[in-house]
C-alpha positions in Angstrom: 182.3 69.1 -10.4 179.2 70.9 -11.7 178.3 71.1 -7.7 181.4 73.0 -7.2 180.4 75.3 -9.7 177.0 76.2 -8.6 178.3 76.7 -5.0 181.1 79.1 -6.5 178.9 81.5 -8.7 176.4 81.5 -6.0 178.8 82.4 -3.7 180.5 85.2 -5.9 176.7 86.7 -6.9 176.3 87.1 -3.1 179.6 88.5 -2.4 178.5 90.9 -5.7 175.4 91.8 -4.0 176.4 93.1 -0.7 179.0 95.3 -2.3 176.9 96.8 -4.2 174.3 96.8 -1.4 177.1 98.5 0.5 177.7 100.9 -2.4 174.3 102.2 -2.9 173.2 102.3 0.6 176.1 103.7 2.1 175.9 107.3 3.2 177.1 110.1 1.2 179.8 112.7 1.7 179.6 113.2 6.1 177.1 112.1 8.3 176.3 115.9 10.0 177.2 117.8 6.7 179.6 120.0 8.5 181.2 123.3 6.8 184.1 123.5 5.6 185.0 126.7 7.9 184.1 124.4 11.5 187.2 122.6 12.3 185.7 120.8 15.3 182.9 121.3 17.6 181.2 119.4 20.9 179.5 117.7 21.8 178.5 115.7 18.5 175.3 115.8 16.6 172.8 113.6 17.7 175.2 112.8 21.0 174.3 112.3 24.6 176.2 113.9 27.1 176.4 114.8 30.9 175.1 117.1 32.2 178.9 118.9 32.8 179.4 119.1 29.1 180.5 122.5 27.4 179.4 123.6 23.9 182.7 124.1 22.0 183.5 125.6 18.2 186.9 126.0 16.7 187.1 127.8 13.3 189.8 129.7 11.7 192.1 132.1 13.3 190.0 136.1 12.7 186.7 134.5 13.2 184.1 136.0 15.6 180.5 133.9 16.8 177.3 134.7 17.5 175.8 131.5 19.8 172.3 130.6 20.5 171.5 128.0 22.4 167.5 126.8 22.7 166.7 130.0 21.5 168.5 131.7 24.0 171.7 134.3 22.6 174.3 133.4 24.7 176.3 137.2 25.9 179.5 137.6 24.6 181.1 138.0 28.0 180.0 134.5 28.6 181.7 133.2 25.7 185.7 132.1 26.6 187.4 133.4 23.0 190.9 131.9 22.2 192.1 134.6 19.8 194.9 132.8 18.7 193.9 129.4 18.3 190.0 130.4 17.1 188.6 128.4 20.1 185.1 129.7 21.5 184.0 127.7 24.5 180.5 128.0 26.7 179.0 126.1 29.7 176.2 126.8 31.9 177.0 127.8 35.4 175.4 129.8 38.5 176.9 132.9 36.7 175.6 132.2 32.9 172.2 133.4 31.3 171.2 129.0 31.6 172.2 127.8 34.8 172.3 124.4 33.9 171.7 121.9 31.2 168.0 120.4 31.4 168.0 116.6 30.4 166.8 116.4 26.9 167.3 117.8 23.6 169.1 120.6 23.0 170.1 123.0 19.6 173.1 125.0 19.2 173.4 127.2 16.7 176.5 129.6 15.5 176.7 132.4 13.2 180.5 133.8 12.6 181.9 136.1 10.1 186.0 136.7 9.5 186.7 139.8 12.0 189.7 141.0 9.6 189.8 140.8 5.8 186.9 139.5 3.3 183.7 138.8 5.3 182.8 135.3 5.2 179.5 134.9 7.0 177.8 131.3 7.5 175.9 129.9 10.4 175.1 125.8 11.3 173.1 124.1 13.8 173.5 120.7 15.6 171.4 119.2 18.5 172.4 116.9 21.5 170.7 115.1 24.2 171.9 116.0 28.0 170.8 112.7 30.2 
């Protein structure tokens, strides 16, 4: 009987250990600390993608970007805007400022502010690896 026991609370103090292994290891809040204002974006941080990907942003409707990508300040005119949905998409082609992805590591960053209403400036960064 005494066995038993032992086996038990051993068992249970393991079991207590990993949660609380689990609970103080665990990673706070989200992984790429997001802001509030960026509904969704591509490709993820720290993601690898083909060499065909697009950079994409969606934020609130009345928001206008700025991009920059390696450095490089993407040209409005270069930039398809979805007025209505708040939708900014860019990809490198024959007829863009970058050609064409490079394999490696690449940055994005944004900086928008509301085009109607209270100015609400922020700006974020991510990077991604093109194979």
């Amino acid at each position: 009987m005494n066995r038993y026991r032992l086996t038990f609370t051993l068992l249970g103090l393991a079991l207590a250990a990993v949660v609380i292994g689990a609970v103080v290891f665990a990673p706070s809040g989200r992984p790429d600390q997001v802001p509030e204002v960026v509904e969704s974006y591509s490709p993820s941080n720290e993601s690898t993608v083909l060499r065909q990907t697009e950079v994409q942003i969606d934020l609130p409707v009345d928001y206008g970007i700025t991009l920059v990508i390696d450095g490089v300040a993407i040209p409005e005119n270069e930039i398809i805007a979805t007025p209505e949905t708040g939708r900014f998409v860019w990809r490198p082609s024959d007829t863009t400022i970058i050609p064409e992805w490079s394999p490696g590591i690449h940055t994005v960053w944004v900086r928008w502010d509301r085009i109607a209403g209270l100015p609400d400036p922020g700006e974020w960064s991510w990077v991604f690896r093109v194979q």
